[in-house]
N, C-alpha and C positions, 0 to 999 in steps of 0.2 A: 466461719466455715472450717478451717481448721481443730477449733475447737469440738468441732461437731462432728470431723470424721474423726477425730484421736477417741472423739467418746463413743461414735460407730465401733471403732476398729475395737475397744474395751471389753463393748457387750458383744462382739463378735467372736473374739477372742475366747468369752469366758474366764478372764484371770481374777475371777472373783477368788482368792484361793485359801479364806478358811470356811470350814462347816460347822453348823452348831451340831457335836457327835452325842454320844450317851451321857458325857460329861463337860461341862463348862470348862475352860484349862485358858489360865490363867500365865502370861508371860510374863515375868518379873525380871524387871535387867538394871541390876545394880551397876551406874554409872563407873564408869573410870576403870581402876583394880591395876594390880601389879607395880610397874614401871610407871605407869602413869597414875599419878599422884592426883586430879582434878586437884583442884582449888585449894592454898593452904594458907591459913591468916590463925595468928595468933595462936600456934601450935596445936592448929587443928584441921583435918586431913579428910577432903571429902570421900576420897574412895573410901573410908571404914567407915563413916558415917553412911552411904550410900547403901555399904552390903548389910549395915548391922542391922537398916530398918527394913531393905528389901526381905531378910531374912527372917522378920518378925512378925510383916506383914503377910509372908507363906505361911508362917505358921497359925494364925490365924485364920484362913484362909481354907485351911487345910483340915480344919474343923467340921468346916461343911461337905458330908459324902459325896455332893454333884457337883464339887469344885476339882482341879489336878493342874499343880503347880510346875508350873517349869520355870528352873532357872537359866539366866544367859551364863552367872556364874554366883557357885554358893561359896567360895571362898577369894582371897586377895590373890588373882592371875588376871591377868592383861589378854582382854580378849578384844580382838577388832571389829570394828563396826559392822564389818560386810558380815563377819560369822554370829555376829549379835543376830543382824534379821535372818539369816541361813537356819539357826536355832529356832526361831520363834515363826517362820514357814515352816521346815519341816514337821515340827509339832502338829500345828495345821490349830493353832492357837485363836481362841475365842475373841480375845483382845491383847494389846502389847502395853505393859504400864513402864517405862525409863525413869526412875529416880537419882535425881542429882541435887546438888546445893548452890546457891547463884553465889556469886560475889562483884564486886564495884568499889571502884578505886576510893567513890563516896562511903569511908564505915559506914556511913548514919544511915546507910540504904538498908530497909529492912521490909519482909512481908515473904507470903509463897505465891505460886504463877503457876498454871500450868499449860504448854504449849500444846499445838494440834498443825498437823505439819499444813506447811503454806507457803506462801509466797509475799513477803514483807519487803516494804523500802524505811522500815518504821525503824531509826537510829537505835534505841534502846533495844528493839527486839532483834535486831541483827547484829548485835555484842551480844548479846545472851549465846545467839546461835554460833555466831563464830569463835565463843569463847568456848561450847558444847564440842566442837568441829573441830581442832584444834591438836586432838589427839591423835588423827590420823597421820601427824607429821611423824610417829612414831612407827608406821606403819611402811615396809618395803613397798615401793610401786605404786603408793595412794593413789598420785595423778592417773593413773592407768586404773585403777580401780574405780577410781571417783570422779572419771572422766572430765579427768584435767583440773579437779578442785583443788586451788590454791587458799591454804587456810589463812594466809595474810592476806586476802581482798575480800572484801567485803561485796564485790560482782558477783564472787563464787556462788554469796551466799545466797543471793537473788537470782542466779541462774541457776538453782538443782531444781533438775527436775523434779515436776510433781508425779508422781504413778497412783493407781489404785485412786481417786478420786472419789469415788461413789462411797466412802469408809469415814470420809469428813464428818459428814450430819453424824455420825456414831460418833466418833471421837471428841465432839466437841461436848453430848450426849453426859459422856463419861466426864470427860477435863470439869464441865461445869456441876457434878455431884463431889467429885474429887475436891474444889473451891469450897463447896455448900459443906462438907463434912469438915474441911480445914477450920471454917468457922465454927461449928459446934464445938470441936475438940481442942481447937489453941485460943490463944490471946492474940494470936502473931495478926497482920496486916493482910488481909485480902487482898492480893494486887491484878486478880481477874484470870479470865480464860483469853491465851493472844496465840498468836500466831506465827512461825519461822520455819525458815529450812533446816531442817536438822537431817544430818545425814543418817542416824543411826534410825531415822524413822524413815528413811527417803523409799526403801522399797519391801517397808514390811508389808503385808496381803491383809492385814484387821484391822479394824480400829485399834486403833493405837497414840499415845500421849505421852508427854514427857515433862515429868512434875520437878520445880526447883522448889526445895521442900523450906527453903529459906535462907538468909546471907551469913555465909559462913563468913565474911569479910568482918560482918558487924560483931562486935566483941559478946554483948548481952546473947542478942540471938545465935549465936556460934556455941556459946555453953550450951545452949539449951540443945540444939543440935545434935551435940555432941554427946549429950548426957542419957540415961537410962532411961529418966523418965519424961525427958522430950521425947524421944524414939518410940517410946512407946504408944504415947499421945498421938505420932504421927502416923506411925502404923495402924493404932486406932481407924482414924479417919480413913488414911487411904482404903484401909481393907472396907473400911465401913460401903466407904463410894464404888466399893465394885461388886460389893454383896448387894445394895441399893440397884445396880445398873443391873447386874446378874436378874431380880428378880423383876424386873421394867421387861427389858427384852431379851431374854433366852427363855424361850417357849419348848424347847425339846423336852420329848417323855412327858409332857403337860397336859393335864384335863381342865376343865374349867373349873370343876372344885377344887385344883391345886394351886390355882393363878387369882385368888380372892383375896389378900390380902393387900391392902389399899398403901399405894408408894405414897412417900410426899412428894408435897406438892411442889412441882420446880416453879424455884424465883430466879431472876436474871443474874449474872453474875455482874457486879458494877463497879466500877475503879474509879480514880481520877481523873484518869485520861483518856475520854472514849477513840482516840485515833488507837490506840493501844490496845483494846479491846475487843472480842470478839462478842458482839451483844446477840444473844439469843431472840430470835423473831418470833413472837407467839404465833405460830399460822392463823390466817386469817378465814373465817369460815369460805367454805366452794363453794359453789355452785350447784354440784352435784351430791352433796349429802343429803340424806335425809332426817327428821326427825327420827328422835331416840336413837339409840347407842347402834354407830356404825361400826363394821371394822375393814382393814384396808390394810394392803400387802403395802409395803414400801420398798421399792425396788432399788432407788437410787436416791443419791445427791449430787448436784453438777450444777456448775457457773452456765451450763451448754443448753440453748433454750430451741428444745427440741418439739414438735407436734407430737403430739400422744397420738401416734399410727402404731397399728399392730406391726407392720412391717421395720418398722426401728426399734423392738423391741421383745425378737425372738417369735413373733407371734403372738404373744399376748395381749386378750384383751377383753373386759375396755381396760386402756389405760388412761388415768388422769393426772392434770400437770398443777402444783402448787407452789406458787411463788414462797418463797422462805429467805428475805431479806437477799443477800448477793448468790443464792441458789435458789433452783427448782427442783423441788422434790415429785419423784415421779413415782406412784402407786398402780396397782396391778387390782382391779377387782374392786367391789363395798359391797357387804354382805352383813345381814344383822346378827345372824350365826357362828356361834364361836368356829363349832366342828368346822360349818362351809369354809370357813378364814384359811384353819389351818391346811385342808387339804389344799386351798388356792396357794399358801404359801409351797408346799410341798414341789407342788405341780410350777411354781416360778423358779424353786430349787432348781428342779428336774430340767429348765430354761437353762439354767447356766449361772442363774442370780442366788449363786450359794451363799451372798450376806442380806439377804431378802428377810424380813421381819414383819411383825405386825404391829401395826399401830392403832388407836381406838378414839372415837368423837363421838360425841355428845351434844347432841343438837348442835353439831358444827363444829363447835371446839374439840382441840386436843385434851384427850385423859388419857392416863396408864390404863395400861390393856389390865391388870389387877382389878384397878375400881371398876371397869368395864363389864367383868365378869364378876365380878361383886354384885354391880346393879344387875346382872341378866339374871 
């Protein structure tokens, strides 16, 4: 019940709070900087590794005219969490990428991870977060900022709240292109898409992720890190995965001739330890699809298992509700027409659902809206 009114009061609210505008814009926030040093094993310094890729990956990024980069910071200054997401709301930012580098007392620990903010009891992923967290002890008034987070208990870390909820199924979206590219462009260890409280994502308004690019603790992979043409390897990928994600789901200024170019194809991200993992759920075909190529607003993601009534959901309808492993995903409309899609999407915008996208099926299964309007 609970549950169900915090997610009432959400879409009542409207704190959906980025739009997809004329251009895609892009948040890049180079962990650590300044005074605070992140992570330092064998004379090497996460904050410069953090901005040299975040800074390589704008540039890249930057290539493409319907991209606009914003940085949290493009040179080494100590900027606080709370003005990290302050930066990346006001923008009114597409998505939020955090790049950092892990470390563990174990050198031998090696591989990258990319998180999506959550709620873990999971030991290993709440050191990641409390070691991510940690920084705020540098910060005047933190408790009183971060209501009452104490960076030496690991309670703290299990109790930040979650906000903006409906942004998960996106982030995770992203986190797991972000993995898939890691693997084309390094050698390094896939260690999965997982999940924690990190503060610096606790109340961004996008999808938003926060990538450990790999163990700067471990000797091998810390040069690489640290080196030229690691970083640019990693930049590679990262930029790769949000050019990939960009052209999956940002549909603004789009015609169906411009949206035909066929994404690949997502494979699950897999680890060793599925407690640790966040495993992607192929949706399973509805009920209400029809043959050949549907398409379908997506309004939300939520743990919250609510009736598809127009009345919970601004009005709109029909609404229909699709289990997706520990969430339901809720869609607004199915329509075989691209045009019909997007002015439905426009018109859930106009609701309040300004992170509302389109998603596309094929005889019941999921495909990228690309190959969808490819086959139309």
């Amino acid at each position: 019940m609970v549950r169900k009114i915090l997610f009432l009061w959400i879409i009542s609210q409207g704190i959906f709070g980025w739009a997809q505008a004329s251009k895609f814009k892009v948040v890049l926030d180079a962990g650590h900087g300044g005074k605070d040093f992140g992570a330092v094993y064998h004379s090497t310094i996460e904050k410069n590794i953090a901005l040299k890729t975040a800074l390589k990956v704008g540039e890249l990024l930057e290539r493409d005219p319907q991209i606009e980069v914003i940085y949290t910071r493009n040179s080494d200054v100590f900027v606080e969490l709370q003005q990290r997401a302050n930066i990346a709301n006001k923008s009114k930012g597409s998505i939020f990428v955090s790049m950092h580098c892990n470390a563990n007392k174990n050198e031998a620990a090696s591989g990258n991870e990319t998180y999506v903010m959550g709620i873990t009891r999971n030991a290993a992923n709440l050191a990641v977060a409390k070691h991510e967290n940690e920084v705020v002890s540098l910060e005047a008034d933190y408790k009183i900022k971060y209501d009452g987070y104490d960076p030496k208990s690991p309670e703290s870390v299990i109790g930040i709240n979650i906000l903006q909820e409906e942004y998960l199924d996106q982030s995770i979206e992203l986190a797991d292109k972000v993995q898939q590219f890691f693997t084309k462009k390094t050698n390094n260890k896939n260690r999965g898409v997982k999940q924690a409280g990190f503060l610096v994502l606790r109340q961004i308004t996008m999808p938003r992720v926060l990538i450990e690019m790999g163990f700067i603790s471990n000797k091998q992979e810390g040069a690489f890190l640290n080196s030229e043409a690691g970083q640019e390897k990693l930049a590679e990928a990262i930029a790769g995965s949000i050019l990939n994600y960009k052209k999956e789901f940002y549909t603004a200024n789009k015609t169906v001739k411009e949206t035909t170019q066929v994404a690949p194809e997502k494979v699950p991200v897999k680890t060793e330890v599925n407690e640790k993992l966040i495993v992607k759920e192929i949706p399973k075909p509805v009920a209400h699809s029809t043959k050949g190529i549907v398409f379908k607003v997506q309004i939300s993601a939520s743990p919250s298992d609510l009736e598809p009534k127009a009345v919970d959901f601004k009005g709109l309808y029909p609404i229909f509700k699709e289990p997706a492993g520990k969430l339901f995903k809720y869609y607004f409309a199915q329509e075989k027409n691209y045009d019909v899609i997007q002015k439905k999407l426009e018109e859930a915008k106009k609701k309040g659902f300004e992170s509302a996208f389109i998603v596309a099926y094929k005889e019941g299964k999921k495909i990228s809206v690309a190959e969808a309007t490819k086959i139309k």
